[in-house]
N, C-alpha and C positions, 0 to 999 in steps of 0.2 A: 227238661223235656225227655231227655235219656235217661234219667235215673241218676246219672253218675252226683258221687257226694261233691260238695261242694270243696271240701280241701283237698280233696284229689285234682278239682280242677283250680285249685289255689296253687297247688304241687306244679302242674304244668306250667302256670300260667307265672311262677317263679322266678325262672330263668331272667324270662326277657324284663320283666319287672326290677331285676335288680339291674340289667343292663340298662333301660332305661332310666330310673335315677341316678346311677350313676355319669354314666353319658352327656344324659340334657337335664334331667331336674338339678341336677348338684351344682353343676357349673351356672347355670341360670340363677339359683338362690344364692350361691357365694358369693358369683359379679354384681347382683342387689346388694346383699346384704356388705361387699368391698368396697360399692360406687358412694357409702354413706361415710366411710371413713379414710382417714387423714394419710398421708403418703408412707407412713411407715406401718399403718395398719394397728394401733396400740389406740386411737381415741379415736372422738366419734365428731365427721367435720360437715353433718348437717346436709343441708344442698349446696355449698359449696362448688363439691367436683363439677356438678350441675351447670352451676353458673358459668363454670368457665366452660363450657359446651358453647357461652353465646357470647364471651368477651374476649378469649385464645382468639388472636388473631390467625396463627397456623389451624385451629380447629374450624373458625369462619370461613377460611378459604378452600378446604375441607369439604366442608357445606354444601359452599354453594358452585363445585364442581359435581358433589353426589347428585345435586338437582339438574345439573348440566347432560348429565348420566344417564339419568335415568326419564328426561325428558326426552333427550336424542336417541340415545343408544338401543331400546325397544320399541321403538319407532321407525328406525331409518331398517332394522335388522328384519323389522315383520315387512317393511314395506318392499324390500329386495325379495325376501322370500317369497312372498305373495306372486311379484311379476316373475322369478323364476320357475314355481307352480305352476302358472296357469301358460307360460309361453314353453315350457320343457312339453307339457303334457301335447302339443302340436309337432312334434318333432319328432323323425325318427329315433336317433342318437339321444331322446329325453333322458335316458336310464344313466349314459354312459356322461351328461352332464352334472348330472343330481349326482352321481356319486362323485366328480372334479370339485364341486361347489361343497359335499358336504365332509370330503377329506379332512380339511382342517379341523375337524371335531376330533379327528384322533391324536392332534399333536397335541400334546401339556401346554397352559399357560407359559410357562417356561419358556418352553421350547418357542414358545409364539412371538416371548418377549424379546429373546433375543435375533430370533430372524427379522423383527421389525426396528427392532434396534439397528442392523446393518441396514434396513432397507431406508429408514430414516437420515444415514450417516450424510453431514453435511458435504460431505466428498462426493462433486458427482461421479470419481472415478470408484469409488465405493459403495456409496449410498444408490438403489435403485429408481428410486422418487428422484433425487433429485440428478440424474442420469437422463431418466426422461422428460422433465421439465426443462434441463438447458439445452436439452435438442432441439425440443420447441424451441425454444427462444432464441435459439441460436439460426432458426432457420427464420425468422423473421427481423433478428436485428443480431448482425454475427460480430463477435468481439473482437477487439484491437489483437493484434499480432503482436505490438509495441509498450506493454505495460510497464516493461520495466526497464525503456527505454530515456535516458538521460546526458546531458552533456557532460561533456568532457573538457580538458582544458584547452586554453587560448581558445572555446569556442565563437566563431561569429554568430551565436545565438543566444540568446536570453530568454527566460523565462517568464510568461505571460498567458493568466489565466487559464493553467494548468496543461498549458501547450508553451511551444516555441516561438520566438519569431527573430529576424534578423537587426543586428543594432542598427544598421545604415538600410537605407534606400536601395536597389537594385535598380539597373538600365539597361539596355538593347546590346544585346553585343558583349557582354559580358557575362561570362559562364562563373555561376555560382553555387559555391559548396558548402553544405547542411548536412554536417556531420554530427553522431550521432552516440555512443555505446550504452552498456548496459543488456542488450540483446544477449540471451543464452544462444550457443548455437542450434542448438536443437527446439529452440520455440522459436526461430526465425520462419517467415511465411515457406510453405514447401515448393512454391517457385521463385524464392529469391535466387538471381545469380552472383557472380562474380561482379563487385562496382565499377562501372564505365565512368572513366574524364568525362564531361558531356565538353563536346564541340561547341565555338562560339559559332551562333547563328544572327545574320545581318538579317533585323527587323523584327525579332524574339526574344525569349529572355529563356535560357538554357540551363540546366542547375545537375547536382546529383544528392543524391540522401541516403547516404551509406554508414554503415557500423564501423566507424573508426577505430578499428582495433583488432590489432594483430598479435599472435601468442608470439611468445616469449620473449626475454628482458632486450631491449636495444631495439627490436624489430620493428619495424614501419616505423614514415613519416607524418607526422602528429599533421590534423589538416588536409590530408591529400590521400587519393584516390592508392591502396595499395593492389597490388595481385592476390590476396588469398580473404580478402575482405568482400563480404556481401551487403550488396542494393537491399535499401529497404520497400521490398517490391510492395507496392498500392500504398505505399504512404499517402498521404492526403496533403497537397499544399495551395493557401488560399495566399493570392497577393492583395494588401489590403493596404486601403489609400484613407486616411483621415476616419477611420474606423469601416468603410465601407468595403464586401468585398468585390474588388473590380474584374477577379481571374481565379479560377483555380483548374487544377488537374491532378494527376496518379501519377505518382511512380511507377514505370514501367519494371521489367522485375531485375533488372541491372541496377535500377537507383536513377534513372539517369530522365529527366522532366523537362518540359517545353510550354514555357506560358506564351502567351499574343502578344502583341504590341501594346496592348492600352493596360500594360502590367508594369510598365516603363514609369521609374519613379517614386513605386509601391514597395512597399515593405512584407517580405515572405513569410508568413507564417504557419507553424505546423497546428493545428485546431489539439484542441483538447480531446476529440473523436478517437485520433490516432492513440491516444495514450490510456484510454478508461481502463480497470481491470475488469477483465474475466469474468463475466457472469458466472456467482459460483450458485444458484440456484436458492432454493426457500429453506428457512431455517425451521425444519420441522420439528422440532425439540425444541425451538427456544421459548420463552414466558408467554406468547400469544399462541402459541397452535400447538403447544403439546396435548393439549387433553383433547382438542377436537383428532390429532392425529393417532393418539392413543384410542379413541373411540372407534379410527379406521379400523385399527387391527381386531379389534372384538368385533365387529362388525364382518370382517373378513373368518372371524372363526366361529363366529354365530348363527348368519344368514343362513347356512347348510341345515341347521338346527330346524329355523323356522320353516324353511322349505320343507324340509319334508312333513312335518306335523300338518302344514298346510296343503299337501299335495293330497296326503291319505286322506282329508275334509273334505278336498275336491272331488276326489274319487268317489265319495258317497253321494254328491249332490246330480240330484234326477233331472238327466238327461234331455228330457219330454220339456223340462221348463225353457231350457236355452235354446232349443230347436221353437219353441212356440214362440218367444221371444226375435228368433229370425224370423220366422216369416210374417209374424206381425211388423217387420219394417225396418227393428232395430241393426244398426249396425255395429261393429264389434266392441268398440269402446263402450255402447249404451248398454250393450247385455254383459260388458264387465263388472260396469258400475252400478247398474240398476239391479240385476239381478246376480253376478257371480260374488260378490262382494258383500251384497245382504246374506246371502246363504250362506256366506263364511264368519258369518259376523261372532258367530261363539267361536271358532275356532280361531281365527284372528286373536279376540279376547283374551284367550289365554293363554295364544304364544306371549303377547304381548304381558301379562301379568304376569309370568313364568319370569320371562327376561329382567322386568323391573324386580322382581325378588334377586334374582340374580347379581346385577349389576349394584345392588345397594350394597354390596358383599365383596364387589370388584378391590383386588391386590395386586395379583401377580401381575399382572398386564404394570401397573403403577407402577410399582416397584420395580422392574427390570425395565423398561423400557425408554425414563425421561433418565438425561446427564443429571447429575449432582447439583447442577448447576441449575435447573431448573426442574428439578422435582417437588419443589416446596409450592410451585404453580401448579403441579398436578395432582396434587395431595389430594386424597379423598378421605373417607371416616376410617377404612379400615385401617388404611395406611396412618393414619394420624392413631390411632389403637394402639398399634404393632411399636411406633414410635415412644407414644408417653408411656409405654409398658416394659419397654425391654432397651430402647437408647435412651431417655430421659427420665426413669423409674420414677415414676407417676401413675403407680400400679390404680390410686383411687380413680383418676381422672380417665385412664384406660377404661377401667371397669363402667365407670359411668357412658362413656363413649358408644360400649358393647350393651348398656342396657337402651340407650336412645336408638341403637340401632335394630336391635330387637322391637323394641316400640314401633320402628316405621316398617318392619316386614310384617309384622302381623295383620294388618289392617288389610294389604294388598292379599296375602295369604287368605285369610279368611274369605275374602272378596274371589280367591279362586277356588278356594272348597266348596262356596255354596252354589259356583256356575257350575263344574264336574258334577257336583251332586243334583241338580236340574237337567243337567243331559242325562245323566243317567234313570231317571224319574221319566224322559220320554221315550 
């Protein structure tokens, strides 16, 4: 149309021509024409590598976490997005959330793995998840003080049903002692005090439940109430008659306990209540929730992505229709769904085809972020690639890996060239 000769524009067009095959056709033709032969590369092993795409049981599990993936993970990421769009766009401060929300797009995969790494950390003194899961739960059922609470010797108590109870019968009148160690000082309850004798009481049953154990060699009397030893304050004690319990109460924060009358007879036991461990929280890395939990973090560094693709849609969508929409009756939920949502429906489409090309691609997030110990549970294709190619040199089986992989983007990819290219057509 310009005149210009045709090798002059062969000349230009050069360059990027050779950067191009080199780049993407070469490696694309080699991993073909690699995925066909044998692990050392010298014979030709068929469809072999192929096959084991669908009998490797580390390549199956692989699988069907990529399916896991990419059915959740651009799904859950457009659907945050979406209601971050459409709920920022009513708010003063929109601007100043949308950019909080899409922060995490600037930190590296890396970078992401190992901050969710700590945040996963089964410590809730470490881990943040699991920080705010034992507070929860701690404020509807709060843990023993006493875990590592156990007898000592010549004790009057024996072991039963992962609590205590007394060898003999207790009566009226008789002040009984349920002694105790194993308590660190510093995880003792923060109102225990110093253990009181408990006085005998005419027509009760009186007792104490203190940490038998005084530092250093010879000190204290094994059994009995010292001065520098602490009440096991709120211990739980049930007197229990023929299996039945007739009485219980708390330790008061001396140690020092008062059952009724009709405790006269019964046998004291300390419940297994008193001695549970430590809610130590959810184990986000272990074999069941690593990959849903590794999904969080892509989701937390994705959603920002989606929102804004979906806000700038928003902003194009005419006004005139959601106003008409109100006053014909609808209230906010029916002109989200009826009409905000139809009108985003390409734009949705292709956040959402964007992310599934994406995440069938998913690494890093895999790789830094599950223990050793369960990362063969979160193994994906690319991850199982990087593996048979460079720790298990299975360069064929690799190659083949990255050609089935290629086989499942191009179908979604195509699938989003030809929606870009119909927007752009209207």
């Amino acid at each position: 149309m310009t005149g210009t000769r045709r090798t002059v524009a062969a000349l230009f067009l050069l360059p990027a021509l050779v950067l191009l095959g080199a780049l993407v056709v070469y490696p694309i033709g080699y991993s073909v024409v690699r995925s066909f032969q044998n692990a050392s590369g010298d014979g030709f092993a068929g469809f072999h590598n192929y096959k084991a795409l669908f009998t490797d049981d580390g390549i199956r599990t692989a699988l069907k976490n990529n399916i896991i993936w990419v059915v959740f993970a651009p799904a859950v990421s457009t659907a945050l997005g979406l209601v971050f769009a459409v709920l920022t766009e009513r708010v003063r401060w929109g601007t100043a959330f949308k950019l909080v929300v899409f922060m995490p797009m600037a930190i590296s995969m890396l970078a992401a793995g190992i901050i969710f790494r700590l945040v996963y950390d089964q410590d809730p003194d470490k881990g943040v998840a699991n920080a705010v899961w034992v507070g929860v739960h701690d404020t509807f059922a709060q843990s023993s003080a006493f875990p590592k609470a156990h007898l000592g010797r010549e004790s009057p108590l024996m072991a039963q049903g992962g609590g205590f109870i007394t060898r003999t019968a207790v009566h009226l009148g008789q002040p009984v002692a349920l002694p105790l160690v194993g308590v660190a000082p510093d995880q003792m309850p923060s109102g225990a005090k110093k253990a009181v004798q408990a006085a005998a009481r005419p027509g009760s049953i009186t007792g104490t439940t203190w940490q038998d154990f005084t530092r250093g060699k010879g000190v204290g009397r094994l059994g009995a109430v010292d001065p520098s030893e602490l009440g096991y304050a709120g211990m739980r004690i049930e007197a229990v008659r023929d299996g039945t319990v007739v009485a219980s109460t708390k330790a008061a924060a001396d140690g020092t306990f008062t059952l009724p009358a009709r405790a006269d007879g019964a046998r004291l036991r300390l419940p297994a209540a008193n001695f549970r461990e430590p809610y130590n929280g959810v184990d986000w890395l272990g074999p069941s929730l690593v990959t849903p939990a590794i999904i969080g973090a892509y989701v937390w560094m994705w959603a920002g992505f989606a929102m804004v693709l979906i806000a700038a849609g928003l902003a194009g969508v005419p006004r005139e229709l959601l106003e008409a929409a109100r006053v014909d009756g609808a209230n906010e939920w029916q002109v989200f769904r009826r009409v905000t949502v139809p009108l985003l429906a390409p734009v949705l489409a292709v956040v959402t085809v964007t992310l599934m090309i994406n995440v069938l691609k998913i690494f890093d997030l895999v790789f830094i972020i599950p223990p050793g110990s369960s990362q063969d549970d979160a193994d994906v294709l690319a991850l199982e690639l990087y593996r048979k190619g460079f720790s298990e040199d299975q360069p064929g089986i690799a190659s083949a890996i990255a050609v089935f992989l290629l086989l499942l983007v191009i179908p979604v990819m195509l699938f989003n060239v030809r929606r870009l290219r119909r927007e752009v057509r209207r």
